[in-house]
C-alpha positions, -999 to 999 in steps of 0.1 A, spaced: 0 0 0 16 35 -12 2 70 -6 -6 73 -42 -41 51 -31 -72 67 -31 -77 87 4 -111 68 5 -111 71 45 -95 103 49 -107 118 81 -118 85 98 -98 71 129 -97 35 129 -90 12 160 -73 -18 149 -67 -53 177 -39 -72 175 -19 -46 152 12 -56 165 22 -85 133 3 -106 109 -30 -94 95 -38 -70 122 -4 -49 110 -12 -54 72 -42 -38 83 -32 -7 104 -9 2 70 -38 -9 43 -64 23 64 -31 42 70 -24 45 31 -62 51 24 -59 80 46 -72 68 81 -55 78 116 -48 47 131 -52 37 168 -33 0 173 -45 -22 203 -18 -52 213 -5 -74 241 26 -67 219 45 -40 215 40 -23 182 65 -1 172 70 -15 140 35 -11 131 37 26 141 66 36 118 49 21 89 16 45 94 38 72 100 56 67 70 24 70 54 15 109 67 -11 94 94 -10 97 131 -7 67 152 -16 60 188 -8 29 205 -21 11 233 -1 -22 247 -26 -40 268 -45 -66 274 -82 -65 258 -95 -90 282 -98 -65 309 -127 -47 308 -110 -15 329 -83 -18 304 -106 -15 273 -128 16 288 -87 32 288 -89 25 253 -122 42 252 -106 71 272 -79 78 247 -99 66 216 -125 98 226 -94 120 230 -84 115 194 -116 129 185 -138 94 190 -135 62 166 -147 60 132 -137 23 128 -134 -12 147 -113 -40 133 -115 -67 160 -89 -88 147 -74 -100 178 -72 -138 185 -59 -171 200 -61 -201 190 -62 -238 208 -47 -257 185 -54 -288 203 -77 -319 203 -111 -322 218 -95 -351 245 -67 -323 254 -91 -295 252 -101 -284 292 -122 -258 305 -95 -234 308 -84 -229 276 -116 -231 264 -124 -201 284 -94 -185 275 -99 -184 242 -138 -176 240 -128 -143 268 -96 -131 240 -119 -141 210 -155 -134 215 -154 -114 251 -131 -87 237 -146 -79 206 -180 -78 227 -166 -53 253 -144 -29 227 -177 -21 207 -196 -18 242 -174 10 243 -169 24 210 -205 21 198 -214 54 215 -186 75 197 -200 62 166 -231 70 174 -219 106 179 -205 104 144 -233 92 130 -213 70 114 -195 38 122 -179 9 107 -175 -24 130 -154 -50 108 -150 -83 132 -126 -109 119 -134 -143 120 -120 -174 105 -127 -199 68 -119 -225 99 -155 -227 109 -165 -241 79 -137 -268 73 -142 -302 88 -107 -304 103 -100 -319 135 -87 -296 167 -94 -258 173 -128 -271 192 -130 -237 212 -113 -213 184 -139 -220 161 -168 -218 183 -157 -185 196 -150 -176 156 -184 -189 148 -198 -166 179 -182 -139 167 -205 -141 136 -236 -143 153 -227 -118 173 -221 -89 145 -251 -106 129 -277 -95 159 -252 -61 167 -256 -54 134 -294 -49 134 -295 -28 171 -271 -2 151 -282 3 120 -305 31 116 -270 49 138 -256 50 103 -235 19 118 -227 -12 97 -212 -43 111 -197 -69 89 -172 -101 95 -143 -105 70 -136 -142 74 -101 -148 64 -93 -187 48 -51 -198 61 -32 -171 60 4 -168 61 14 -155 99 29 -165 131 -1 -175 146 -5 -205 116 25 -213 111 26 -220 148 -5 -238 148 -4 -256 113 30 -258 97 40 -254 64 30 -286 46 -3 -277 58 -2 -244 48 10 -255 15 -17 -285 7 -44 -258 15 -28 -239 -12 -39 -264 -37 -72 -270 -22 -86 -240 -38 -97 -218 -69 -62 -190 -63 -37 -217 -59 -19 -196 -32 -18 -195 4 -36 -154 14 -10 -130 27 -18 -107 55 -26 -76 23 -51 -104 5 -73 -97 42 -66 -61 45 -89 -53 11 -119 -70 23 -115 -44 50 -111 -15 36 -144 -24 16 -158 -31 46 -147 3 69 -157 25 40 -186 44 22 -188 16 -1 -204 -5 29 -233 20 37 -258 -9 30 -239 -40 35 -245 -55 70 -245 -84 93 -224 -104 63 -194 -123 62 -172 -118 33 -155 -149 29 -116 -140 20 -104 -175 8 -93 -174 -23 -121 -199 -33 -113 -227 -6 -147 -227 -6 -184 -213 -18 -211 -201 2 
């Protein structure tokens, strides 16, 4: 992404989770380049993120913490409303298991539901209102093509993925006449730590040949269902899931 895009969300300031690496990063510099100030949210520190939004001509705020914490995420509301309130929510943070159902115990299972599904529920909690003020607000919740692939582990990461649909499904019709939309961009295996870490490369590389684009997605492939989604463009496109995966499957 280069500064010669169209400045298609030039005065918008979009919160981004998990903006640290991966496709939360990809996504901070994707708004950034269309002309969005960009507020990063991370357990990670993020300072690589920031210098690539700067480099870009946009401001950047960041805000290491953990999203779990509901008197952490009202700070985030705190200096979010500062900046002049948020335009944009990309929850893209998220764990995964990666385990089997026999390993899988009640702790990580709540673990990954509170980082997954609990988060994203608490950060538009709080950022619903400055939208509201806006009158104008674009809530883009990333889920996962996992949910709709028979494959064995990831029990409790898909059924907080699968939440996190029905969830901007029903948020999605107590917003709309706010001039609100809420959408899920639903990302099929993507190249980043987190699946690498999880899958491996040979599985990484068989699901490239298990599709239509004979390529594994990289982090920008997920960042321009986004910006379609956080934009004008979206007015009246809500409570969908845009399936980003390169034809792995059809829906």
């Amino acid at each position: 992404m280069t500064q010669s895009q169209p400045q298609t969300h030039s005065g918008r300031l979009a919160v981004v989770t998990g903006a640290a690496r991966g496709i939360g990063q990809a996504l901070c510099t994707a708004l950034a380049a269309r002309g969005a100030d960009v507020v990063g949210v991370d357990i990670l520190a993020m300072g690589e993120t920031g210098e690539l939004v700067t480099a870009l001509g946009r401001k950047w705020e960041s805000i290491q913490t953990d999203i779990t914490d509901p008197d952490e995420v009202a700070r985030i509301g705190q200096v979010v409303a500062g900046l002049g309130g948020a335009h944009i929510l990309v929850n893209n943070a998220a764990i995964d298991d990666g385990i089997s159902w026999d390993e899988l115990d009640l702790a990580v299972w709540r673990k990954v539901l509170t980082v997954d599904l609990e988060a994203p529920f608490l950060l538009c909690k709080e950022l619903v209102p400055q939208m509201r003020k806006h009158e104008w607000g674009r809530i883009v919740n990333i889920a996962s093509g996992v949910v709709m692939n028979p494959m064995p582990r990831f029990v409790a990461y898909r059924a907080a993925k699968m939440g996190l649909i029905g969830f901007s499904r029903a948020l999605a019709t107590e917003v709309g006449d706010d001039g609100i939309t809420v959408n899920v961009v639903s990302p099929g295996m993507t190249v980043t730590t987190m699946s690498r870490d999880s899958l491996g490369e040979e599985t990484l590389q068989a699901a490239a040949r298990a599709r239509a684009i004979h390529r594994v997605a990289e982090p920008d492939d997920i960042a321009g269902a986004v910006l379609f989604a956080s934009s004008d463009d979206c007015r009246f496109v809500t409570g969908q899931t845009l399936m980003a995966n390169g034809g792995a499957y059809f829906v």
